[in-house]
RONULO-334943 format. One record per residue (C-alpha): residue in three letters; x, y, z. Coordinates in steps of 0.2 Angstrom, whole numbers, padded with zeros to 4 digits, always signed. Layout:
N
alaXYZ/...
This chain:
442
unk+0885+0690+0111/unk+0875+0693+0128/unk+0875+0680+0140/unk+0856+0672+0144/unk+0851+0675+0163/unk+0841+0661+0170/unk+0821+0663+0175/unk+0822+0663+0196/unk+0808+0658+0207/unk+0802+0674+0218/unk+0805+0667+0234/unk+0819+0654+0237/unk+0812+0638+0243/unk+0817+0629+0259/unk+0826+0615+0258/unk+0817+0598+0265/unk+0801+0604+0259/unk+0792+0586+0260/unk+0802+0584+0277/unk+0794+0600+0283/unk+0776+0597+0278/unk+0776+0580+0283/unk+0783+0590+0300/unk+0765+0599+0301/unk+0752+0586+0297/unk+0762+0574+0313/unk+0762+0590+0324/unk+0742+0595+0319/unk+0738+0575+0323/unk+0749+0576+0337/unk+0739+0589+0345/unk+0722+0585+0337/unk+0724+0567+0347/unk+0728+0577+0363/unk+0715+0589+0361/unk+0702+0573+0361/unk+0709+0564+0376/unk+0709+0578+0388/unk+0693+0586+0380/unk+0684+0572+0371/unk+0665+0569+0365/unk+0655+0560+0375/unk+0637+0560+0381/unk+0629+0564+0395/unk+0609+0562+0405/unk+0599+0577+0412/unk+0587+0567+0421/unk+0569+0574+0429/unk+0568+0590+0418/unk+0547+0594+0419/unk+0538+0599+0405/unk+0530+0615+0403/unk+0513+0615+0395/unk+0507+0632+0386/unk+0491+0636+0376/unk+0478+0624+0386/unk+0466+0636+0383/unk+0465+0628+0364/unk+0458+0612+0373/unk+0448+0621+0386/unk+0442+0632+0374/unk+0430+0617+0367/unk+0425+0611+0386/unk+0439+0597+0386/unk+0451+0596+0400/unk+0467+0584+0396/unk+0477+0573+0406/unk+0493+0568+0406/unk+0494+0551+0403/unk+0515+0548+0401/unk+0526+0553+0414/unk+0525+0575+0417/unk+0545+0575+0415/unk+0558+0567+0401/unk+0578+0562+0401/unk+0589+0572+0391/unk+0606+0567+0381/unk+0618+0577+0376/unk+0632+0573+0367/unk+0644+0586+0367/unk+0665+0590+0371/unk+0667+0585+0389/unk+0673+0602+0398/unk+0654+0607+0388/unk+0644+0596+0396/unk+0651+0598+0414/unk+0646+0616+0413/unk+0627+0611+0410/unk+0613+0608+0423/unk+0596+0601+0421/unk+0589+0620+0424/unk+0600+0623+0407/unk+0587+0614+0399/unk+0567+0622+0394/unk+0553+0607+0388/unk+0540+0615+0382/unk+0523+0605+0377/unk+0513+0619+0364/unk+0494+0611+0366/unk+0492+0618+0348/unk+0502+0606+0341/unk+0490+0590+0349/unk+0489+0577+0334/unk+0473+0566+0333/unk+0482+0551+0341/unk+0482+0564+0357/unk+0500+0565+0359/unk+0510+0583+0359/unk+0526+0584+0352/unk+0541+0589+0364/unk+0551+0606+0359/unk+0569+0608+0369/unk+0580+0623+0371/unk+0596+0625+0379/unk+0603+0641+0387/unk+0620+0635+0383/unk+0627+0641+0364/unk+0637+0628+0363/unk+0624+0614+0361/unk+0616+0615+0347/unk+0598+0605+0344/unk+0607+0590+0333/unk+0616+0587+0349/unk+0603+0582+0358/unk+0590+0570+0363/unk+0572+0569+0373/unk+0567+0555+0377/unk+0550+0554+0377/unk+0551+0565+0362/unk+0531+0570+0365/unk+0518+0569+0378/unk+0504+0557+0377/unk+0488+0565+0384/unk+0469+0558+0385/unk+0455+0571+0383/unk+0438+0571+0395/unk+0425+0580+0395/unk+0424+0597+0409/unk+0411+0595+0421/unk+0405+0605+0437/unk+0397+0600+0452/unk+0393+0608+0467/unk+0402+0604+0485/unk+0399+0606+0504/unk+0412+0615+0513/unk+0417+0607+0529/unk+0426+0619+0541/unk+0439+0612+0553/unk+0447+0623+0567/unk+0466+0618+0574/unk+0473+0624+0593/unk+0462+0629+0606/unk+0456+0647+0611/unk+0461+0657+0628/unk+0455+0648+0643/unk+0435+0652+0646/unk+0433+0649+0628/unk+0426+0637+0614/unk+0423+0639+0595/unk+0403+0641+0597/unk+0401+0644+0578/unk+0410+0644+0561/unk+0404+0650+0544/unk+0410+0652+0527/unk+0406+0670+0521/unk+0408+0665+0503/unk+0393+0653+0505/unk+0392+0632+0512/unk+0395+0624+0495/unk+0408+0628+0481/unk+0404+0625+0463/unk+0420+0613+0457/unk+0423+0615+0439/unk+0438+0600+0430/unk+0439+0584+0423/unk+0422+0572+0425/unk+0436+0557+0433/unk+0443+0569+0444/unk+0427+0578+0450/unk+0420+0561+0452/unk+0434+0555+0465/unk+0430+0572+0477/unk+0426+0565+0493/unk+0426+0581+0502/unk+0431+0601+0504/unk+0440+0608+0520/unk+0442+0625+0526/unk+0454+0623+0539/unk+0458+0639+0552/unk+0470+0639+0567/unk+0460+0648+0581/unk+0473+0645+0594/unk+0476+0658+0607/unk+0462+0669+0600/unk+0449+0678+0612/unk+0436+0687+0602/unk+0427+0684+0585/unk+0439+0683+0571/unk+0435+0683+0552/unk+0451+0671+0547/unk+0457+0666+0529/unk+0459+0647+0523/unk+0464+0641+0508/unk+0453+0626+0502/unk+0461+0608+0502/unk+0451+0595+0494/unk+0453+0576+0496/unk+0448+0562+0487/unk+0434+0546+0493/unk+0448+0539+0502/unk+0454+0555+0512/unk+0472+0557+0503/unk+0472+0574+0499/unk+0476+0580+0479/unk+0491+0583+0473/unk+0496+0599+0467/unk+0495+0591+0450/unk+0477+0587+0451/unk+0471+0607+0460/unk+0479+0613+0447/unk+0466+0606+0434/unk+0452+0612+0446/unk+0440+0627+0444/unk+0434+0632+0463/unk+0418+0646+0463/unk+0409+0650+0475/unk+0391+0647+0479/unk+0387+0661+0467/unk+0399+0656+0455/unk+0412+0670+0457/unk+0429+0661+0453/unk+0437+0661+0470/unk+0455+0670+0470/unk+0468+0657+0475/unk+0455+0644+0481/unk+0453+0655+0498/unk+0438+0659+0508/unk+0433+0669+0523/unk+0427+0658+0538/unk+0419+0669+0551/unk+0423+0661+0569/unk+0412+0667+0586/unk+0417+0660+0601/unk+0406+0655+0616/unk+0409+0656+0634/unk+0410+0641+0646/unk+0399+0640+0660/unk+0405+0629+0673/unk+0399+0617+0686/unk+0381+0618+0681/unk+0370+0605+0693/unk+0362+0592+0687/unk+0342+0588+0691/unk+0336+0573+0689/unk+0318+0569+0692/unk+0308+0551+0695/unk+0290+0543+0690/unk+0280+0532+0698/unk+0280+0525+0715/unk+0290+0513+0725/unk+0284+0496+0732/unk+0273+0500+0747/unk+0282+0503+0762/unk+0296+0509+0752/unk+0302+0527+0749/unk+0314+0536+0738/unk+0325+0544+0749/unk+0338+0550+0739/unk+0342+0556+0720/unk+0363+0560+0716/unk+0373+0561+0702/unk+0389+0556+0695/unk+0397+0569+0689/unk+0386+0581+0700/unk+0389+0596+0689/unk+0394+0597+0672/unk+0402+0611+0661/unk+0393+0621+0646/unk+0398+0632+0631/unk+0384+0647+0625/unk+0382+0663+0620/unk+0381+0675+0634/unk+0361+0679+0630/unk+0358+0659+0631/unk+0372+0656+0647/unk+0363+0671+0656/unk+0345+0659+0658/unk+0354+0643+0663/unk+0354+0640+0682/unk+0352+0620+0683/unk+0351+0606+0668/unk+0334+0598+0674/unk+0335+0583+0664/unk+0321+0580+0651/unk+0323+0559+0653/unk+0314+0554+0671/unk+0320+0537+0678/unk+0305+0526+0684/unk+0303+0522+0703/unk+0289+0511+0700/unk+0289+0495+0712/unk+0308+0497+0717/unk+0311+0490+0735/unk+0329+0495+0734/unk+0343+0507+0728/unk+0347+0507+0710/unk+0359+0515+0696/unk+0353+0519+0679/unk+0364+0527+0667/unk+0355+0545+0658/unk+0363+0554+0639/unk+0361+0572+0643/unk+0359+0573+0624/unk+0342+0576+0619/unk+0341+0589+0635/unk+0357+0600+0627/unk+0350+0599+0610/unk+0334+0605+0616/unk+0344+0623+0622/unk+0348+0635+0609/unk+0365+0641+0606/unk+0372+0630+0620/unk+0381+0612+0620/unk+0391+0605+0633/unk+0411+0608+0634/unk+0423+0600+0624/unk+0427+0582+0634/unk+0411+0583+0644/unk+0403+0565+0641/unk+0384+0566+0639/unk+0381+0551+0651/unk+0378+0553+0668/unk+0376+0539+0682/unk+0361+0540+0692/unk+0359+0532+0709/unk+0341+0533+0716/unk+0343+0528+0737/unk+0325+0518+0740/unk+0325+0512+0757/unk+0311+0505+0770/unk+0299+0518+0778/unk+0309+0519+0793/unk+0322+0517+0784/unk+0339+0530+0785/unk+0355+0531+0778/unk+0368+0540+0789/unk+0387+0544+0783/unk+0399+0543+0796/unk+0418+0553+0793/unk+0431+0541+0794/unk+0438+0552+0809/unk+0422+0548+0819/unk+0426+0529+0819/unk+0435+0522+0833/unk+0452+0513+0828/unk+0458+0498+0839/unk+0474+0488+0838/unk+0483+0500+0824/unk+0499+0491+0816/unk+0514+0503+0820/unk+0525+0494+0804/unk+0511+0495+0789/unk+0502+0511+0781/unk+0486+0508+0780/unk+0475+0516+0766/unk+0454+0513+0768/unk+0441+0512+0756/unk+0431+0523+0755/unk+0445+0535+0760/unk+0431+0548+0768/unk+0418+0541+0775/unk+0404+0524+0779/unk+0387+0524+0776/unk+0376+0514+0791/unk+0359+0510+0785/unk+0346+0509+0800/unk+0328+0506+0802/unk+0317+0515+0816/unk+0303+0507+0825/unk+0297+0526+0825/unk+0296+0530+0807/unk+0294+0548+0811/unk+0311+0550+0822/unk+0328+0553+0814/unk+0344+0548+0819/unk+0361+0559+0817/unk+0379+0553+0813/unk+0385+0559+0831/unk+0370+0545+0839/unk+0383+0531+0832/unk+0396+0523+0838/unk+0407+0516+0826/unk+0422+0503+0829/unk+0436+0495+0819/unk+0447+0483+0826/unk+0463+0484+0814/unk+0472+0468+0825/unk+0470+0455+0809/unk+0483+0466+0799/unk+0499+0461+0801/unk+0507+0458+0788/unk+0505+0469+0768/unk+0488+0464+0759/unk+0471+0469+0757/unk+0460+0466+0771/unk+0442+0468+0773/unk+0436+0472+0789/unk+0418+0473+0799/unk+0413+0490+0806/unk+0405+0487+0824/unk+0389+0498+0827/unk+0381+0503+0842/unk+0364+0510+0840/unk+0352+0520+0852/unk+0338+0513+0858/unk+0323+0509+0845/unk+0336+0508+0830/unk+0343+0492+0820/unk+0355+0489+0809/unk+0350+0486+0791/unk+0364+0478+0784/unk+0383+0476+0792/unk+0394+0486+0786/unk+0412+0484+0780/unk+0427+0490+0775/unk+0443+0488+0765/unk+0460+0491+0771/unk+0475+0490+0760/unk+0493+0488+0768/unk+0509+0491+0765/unk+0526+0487+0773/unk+0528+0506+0779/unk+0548+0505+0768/unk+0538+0502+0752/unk+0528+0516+0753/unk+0544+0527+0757/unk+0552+0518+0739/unk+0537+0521+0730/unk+0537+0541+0736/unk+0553+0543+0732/unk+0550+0534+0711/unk+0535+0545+0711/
């Protein structure tokens, strides 16, 4: 009889099968916790990421411009496996604002990519999640351009005249609340160094009533045309510059009305500054000799001399194509000498007086520093008398110590001439080692 052969399994099992199993589950927790402490989730904020807006033309399309009225950026979380999210950046990340997708309570929703695989949109979080925009209604209004020039021109040389070739006013296209806060439009050009005429490019800047310029936000929403209403190509336009030439030391001529009180003359007519400096254009310049002022100073009934400031003003504004240089003031002092018929005035050089008793241990310093004026009166009101027909005396004897002094002149006249009035003058002195310190400061 044959012998049964037992059924045998077709691979032998390993002994401690449970054991064994329970060996791999403890080593895939092992390494599952270990794999979560040094690579675990966690979350992470992109902070300041802008919103890109596309398709505004389906708002500008109906004569609607849109403002942002939420913040123009968002925060973004991302939770994601920590060596993940130290290999992102804020530039990892795209928010994009489709104005297509506006809903009627004005707000667009927010769609966010990121360049990383890895993190996939469930993963992430925008906060805001849309933008909150408030529609107005497109306006356009028409603006003066002010030109300003920066630097100076080569010595000899002003800006006479500046023009923009594109036209004086710009047509401004935008929002009706941002149009309505344009306070005004500058074409600034640097004509520093320049010599000749120069045709120079500025971009336009714009600043609102209070004078804070716009943002780049805010130009960005704006529509600049020219005068004709050509759309200008990066808000620039041509300013044509001409320079005029300075004419220096032009005199100054001043002329009187009326008459004086009787027995009184005018005897003299000067002018502080005596000269003054003008800008032109070389045809205008080419006429100008001496400013004859249009505004005459009345003599009537004067017995004496007198001062009386004049605004050279309306007389420049009368010449075409000519002002006066920049930092000339417009106000000139006039000094009208009236004096008694017989009457003279004579100036005496400081080196023609005679200095008695000088101080050896004080400088002296003497006002006025170059020269007196004597007044005297004739008996002959025909016959004149010269500075070298004085004699003149200073007796210096009272200054002995520093301080200001005033001192009496002494005049000898010739025969059949009195003094007027006396006449003084002012010494300042100093101990002669103070001056030698201040020297040395200065």
């Amino acid at each position: 009889m044959k012998r049964k052969i037992p059924w045998k399994l077709p691979f032998k099992l390993p002994k401690n099968l449970p054991l064994k199993m329970l060996s791999v589950v403890v080593a895939f927790l092992i390494w599952l916790v270990v794999a979560n402490v040094s690579n675990p989730t966690t979350s992470k904020l992109f902070r300041d990421i802008k919103i890109e807006i596309i398709n505004e033309d389906s708002v500008t399309e109906i004569d609607k411009a849109f403002d942002i009225v939420s913040e123009d950026s968002v925060v973004i979380k991302v939770t994601e496996r920590k060596r993940v999210l130290e290999s992102l950046s804020a530039s990892d990340f795209t928010v994009v604002a489709d104005m297509e997708n506006l809903t009627e309570m004005n707000t667009v929703p927010l769609t966010v990519t990121c360049s990383n695989s890895a993190v996939t949109l469930d993963e992430i979080t925008v906060v805001p999640s849309s933008m909150k925009v408030e529609l107005e209604q497109i306006v356009e209004s028409e603006f003066v351009v002010t030109v300003e020039t920066t630097g100076t021109p080569v010595n000899g040389y002003e800006v006479g005249t500046t023009e923009v070739q594109e036209g004086k006013t710009v047509q401004i296209a935008g929002p009706e609340s941002l149009i309505e806060k344009i306070g005004q439009v500058t074409a600034s050009v640097s004509v520093n160094g320049i010599s000749t005429d120069q045709r120079l490019t500025s971009v336009l800047s714009i600043s609102d009533k209070n004078g804070d310029t716009l943002s780049e936000t805010q130009m960005s929403r704006l529509q600049i045309k020219d005068s004709s209403g050509v759309l200008l190509s990066d808000n620039s336009v041509t300013v044509n510059v001409e320079l005029w030439e300075v004419l220096y030391e032009v005199p100054i001529e001043i002329q009187t009305y009326g008459t004086p009180e009787s027995g009184y003359e005018v005897t003299g007519v000067s002018t502080v500054p005596t000269t003054i400096n003008l800008v032109g254009t070389d045809e205008a310049l080419e006429e100008i000799d001496t400013i004859v002022v249009s505004e005459q100073v009345s003599v009537s009934g004067a017995t004496e001399t007198f001062t009386q400031e004049v605004d050279l003003s309306t007389t420049i504004s009368e010449m075409e194509n000519v002002r006066l240089a920049s930092g000339v003031d417009s106000s000139v002092t006039v000094t009208i000498q009236v004096e008694k018929n017989g009457d003279q005035t004579v100036s005496l050089a400081l080196s023609e007086l005679t200095v008695l008793n000088r101080p050896d241990n004080l400088v002296l310093t003497f006002s006025p520093a170059d020269a007196i004026s004597v007044t005297v009166h004739a008996e002959d009101e025909e016959s004149t008398i010269s500075g070298s027909e004085i004699f003149a005396t200073i007796d210096l004897s009272v200054c002995t110590e520093a301080g200001d002094y005033e001192i009496p002149v002494e005049i000898e006249l010739p025969e059949g001439y009195t003094l007027v009035s006396e006449v003084t003058i002012t010494v300042n002195a100093t101990e002669a080692e103070q001056q030698a310190e201040a020297s040395t400061e200065d």
